[in-house]
C-alpha positions as CSV (number, residue, x, y, z in Angstrom):
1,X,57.1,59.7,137.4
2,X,55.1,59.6,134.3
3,X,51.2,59.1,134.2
4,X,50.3,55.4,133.6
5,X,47.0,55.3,131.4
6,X,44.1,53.3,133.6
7,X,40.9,51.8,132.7
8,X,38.9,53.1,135.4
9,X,35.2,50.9,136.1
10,X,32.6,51.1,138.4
11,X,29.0,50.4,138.0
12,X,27.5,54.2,136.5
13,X,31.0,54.8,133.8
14,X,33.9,53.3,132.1
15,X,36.4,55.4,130.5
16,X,40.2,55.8,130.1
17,X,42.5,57.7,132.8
18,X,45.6,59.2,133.0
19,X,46.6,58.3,136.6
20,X,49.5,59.7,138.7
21,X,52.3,57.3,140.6
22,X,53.0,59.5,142.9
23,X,49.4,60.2,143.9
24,X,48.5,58.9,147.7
25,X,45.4,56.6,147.8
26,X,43.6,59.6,149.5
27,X,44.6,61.5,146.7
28,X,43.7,58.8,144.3
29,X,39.9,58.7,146.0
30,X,39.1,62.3,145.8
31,X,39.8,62.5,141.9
32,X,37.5,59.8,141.5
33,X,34.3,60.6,142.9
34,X,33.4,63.1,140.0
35,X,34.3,60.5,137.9
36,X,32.5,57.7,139.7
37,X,30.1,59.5,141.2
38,X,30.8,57.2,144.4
39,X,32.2,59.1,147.9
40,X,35.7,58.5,148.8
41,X,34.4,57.2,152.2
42,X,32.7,54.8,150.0
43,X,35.0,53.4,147.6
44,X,36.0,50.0,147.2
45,X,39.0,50.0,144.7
46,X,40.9,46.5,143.1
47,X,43.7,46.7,140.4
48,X,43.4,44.2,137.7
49,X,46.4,43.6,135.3
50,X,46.9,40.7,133.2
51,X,48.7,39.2,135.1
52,X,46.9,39.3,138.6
53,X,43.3,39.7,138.4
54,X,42.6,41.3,141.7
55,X,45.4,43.4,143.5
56,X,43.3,45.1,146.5
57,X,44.3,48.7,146.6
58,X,41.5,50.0,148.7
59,X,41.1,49.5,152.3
60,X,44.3,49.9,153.4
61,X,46.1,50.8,157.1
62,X,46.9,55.2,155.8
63,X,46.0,56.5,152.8
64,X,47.8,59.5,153.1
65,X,51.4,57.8,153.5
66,X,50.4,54.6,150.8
67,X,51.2,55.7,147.3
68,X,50.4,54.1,144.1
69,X,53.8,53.6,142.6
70,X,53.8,50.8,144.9
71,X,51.4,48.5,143.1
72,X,52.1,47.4,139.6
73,X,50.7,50.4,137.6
74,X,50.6,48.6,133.9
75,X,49.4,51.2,130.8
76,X,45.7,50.6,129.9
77,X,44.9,48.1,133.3
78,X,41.8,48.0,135.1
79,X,41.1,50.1,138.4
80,X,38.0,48.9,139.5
81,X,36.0,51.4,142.0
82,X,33.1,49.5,143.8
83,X,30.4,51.5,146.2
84,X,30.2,50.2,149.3
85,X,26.7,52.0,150.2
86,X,23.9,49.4,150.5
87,X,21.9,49.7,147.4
88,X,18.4,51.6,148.5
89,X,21.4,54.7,149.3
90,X,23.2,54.5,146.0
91,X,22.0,57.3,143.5
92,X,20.2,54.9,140.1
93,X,22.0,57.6,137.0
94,X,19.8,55.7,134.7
95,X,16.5,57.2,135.8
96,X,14.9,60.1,134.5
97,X,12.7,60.0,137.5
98,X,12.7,63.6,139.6
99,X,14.5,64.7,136.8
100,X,13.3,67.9,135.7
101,X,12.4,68.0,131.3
102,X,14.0,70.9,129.8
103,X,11.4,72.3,127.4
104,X,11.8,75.2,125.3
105,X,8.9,77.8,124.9
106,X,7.5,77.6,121.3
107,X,7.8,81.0,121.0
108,X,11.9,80.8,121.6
109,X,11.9,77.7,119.2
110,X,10.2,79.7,115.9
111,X,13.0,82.0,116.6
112,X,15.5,79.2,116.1
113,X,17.8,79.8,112.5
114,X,19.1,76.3,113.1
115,X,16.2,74.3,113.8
116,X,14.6,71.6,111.6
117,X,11.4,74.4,111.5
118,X,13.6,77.3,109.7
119,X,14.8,74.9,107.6
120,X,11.1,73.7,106.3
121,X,10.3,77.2,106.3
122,X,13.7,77.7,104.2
123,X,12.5,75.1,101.6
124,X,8.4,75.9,101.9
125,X,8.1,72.3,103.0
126,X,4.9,70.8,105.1
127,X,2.4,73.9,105.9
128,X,4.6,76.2,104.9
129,X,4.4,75.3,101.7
130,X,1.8,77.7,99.9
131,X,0.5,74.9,97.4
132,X,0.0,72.9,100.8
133,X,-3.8,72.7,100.6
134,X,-4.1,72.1,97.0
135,X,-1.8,68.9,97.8
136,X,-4.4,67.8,100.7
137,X,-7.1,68.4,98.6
138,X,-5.8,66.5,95.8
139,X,-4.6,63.6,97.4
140,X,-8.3,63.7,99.3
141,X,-9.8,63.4,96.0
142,X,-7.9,60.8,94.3
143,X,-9.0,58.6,97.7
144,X,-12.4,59.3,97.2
145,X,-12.3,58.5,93.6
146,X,-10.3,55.1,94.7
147,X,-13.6,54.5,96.9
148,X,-15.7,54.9,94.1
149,X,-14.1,52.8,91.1
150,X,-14.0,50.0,93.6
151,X,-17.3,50.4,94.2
152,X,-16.5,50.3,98.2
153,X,-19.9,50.6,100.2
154,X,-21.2,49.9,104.2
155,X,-22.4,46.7,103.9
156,X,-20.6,45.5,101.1
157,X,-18.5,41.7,101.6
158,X,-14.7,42.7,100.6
159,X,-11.4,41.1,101.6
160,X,-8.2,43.0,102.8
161,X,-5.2,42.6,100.8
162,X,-6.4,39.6,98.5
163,X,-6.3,37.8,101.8
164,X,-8.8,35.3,101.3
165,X,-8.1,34.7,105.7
166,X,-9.0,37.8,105.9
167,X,-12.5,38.3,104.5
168,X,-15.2,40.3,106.4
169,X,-18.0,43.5,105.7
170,X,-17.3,47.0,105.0
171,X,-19.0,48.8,108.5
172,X,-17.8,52.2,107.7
173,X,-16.0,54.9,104.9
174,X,-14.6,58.1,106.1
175,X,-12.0,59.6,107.4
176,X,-10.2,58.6,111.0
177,X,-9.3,61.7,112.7
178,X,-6.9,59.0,115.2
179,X,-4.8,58.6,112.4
180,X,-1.9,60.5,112.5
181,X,-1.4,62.0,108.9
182,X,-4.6,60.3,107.4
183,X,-6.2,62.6,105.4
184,X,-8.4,61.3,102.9
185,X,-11.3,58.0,103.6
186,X,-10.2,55.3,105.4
187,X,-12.0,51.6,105.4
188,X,-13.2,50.1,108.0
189,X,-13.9,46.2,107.9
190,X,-15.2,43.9,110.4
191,X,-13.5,40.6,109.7
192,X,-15.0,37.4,110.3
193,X,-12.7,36.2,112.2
194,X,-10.8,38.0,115.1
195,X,-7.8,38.7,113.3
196,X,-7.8,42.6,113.1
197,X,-6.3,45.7,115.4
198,X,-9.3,46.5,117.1
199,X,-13.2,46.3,118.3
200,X,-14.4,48.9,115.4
201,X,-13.2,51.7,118.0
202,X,-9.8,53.8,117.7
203,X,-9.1,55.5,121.5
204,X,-12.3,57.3,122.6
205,X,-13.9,57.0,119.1
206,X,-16.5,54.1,117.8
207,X,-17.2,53.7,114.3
208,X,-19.2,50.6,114.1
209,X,-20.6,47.5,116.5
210,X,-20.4,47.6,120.3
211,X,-17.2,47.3,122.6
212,X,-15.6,43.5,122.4
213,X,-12.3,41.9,123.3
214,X,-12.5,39.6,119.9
215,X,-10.5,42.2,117.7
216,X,-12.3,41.8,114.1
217,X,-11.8,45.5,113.2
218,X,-9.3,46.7,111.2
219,X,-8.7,50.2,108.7
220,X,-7.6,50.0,105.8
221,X,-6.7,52.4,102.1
222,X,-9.3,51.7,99.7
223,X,-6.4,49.8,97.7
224,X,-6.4,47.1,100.4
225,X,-10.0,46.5,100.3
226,X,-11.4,44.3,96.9
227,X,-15.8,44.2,97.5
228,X,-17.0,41.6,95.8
229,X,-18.7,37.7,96.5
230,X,-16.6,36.9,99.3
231,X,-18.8,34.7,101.9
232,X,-17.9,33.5,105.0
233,X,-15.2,30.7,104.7
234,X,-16.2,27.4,105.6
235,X,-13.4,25.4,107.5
236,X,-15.0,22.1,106.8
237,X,-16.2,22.5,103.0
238,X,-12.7,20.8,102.0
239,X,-12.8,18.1,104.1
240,X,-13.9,14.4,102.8
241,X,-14.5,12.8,106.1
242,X,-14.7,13.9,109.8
């Protein structure tokens, strides 16, 4: 007898299966545990065509003697494989939990000629390139010369983004070491109103004012920040009547 392609499903895969006639149920079972991870003990199995949606293949009287060239093996139908195990005893595949993390040494990674390292190494890209600290310290400079020609200063009334909702004071200039990548003076601007990313604290670092739950803090390129005569906004100055 030829093999009939199956659709074989149960709840951890789905995938496409070449499946014997001839095979006994027993038989059947024990070839699909590695694929369902479910025990033959345990397996629930139902044969859906498109004709009949539910043809009960599994429990039956013998396994051994009951073959599967006598239910209606159509190309590309549905075996459906159900575990009967209550579900605290049912292994969860989709958890990483007790799951050991492969890590390779740093030492074995460096050695690596295919890894995305040799190949910045290949193209002297990142620190390996040799001009790498004449870059930082040029892009360092042209902040600090941004900072300048705006005339940014602590204490100074600015608005972020020509946001006239988002108006505040500068509280600090300098660099944020939290800031992955951020070389180079950052802005930081308490707003006045609680519209920013933070309390004038990144993680375990506080750059201005004491610990709050109003966020009014927020850091910022010197391009986002305009200093200038920028008071507090009013809500009621537009309004004719109350």
């Amino acid at each position: 007898m030829a093999d009939v392609p199956l659709h074989v499903i149960s709840d951890y895969s789905s995938s496409e299966r070449r499946i014997t006639p001839s095979w006994s149920i027993a038989q059947l079972k024990t070839k699909l545990e590695p694929i369902t991870g479910i025990p033959p003990s345990c397996q629930t199995i139902t044969l859906k065509t498109p004709t009949n949606p539910a043809i009960p293949i599994v429990p039956v009287t013998d396994e051994e003697s009951t073959f599967l060239f006598s239910f209606p093996l159509l190309p590309y139908a549905e075996l459906h494989v159900a575990d009967s195990r209550p579900p605290s005893a049912r292994p969860n595949f989709s958890s990483s939990v007790g799951v050991d993390k492969f890590v390779l040494p740093e030492e074995e990674y460096e050695k690596k000629t295919d890894s995305v390292l040799a190949w910045k190494k290949a193209q002297k890209l990142g620190r390996f390139d040799p001009d790498a600290p004449s870059h930082e310290q040029a892009k360092i400079a042209a902040i600090a010369q941004e900072v300048e020609s705006r005339g940014i200063a602590v204490g100074k009334r600015c608005r972020v983004g020509q946001d006239d909702t988002r108006r505040g004071v500068v509280r600090y200039v300098g660099e944020v070491k939290e800031i992955p990548g951020g070389i180079g003076a950052w802005i930081g601007i308490e707003l006045d109103e609680p519209v920013g990313k933070n309390d004038g604290s990144i993680g375990e670092s506080r750059y201005w004012g004491e610990p709050s739950e109003l966020k009014r803090g927020v850091f910022v390129r010197p391009e986002r920040a305009e200093v200038g005569d920028f008071p507090v906004m009013d809500d009621l100055e537009d309004m004719e009547e109350i």
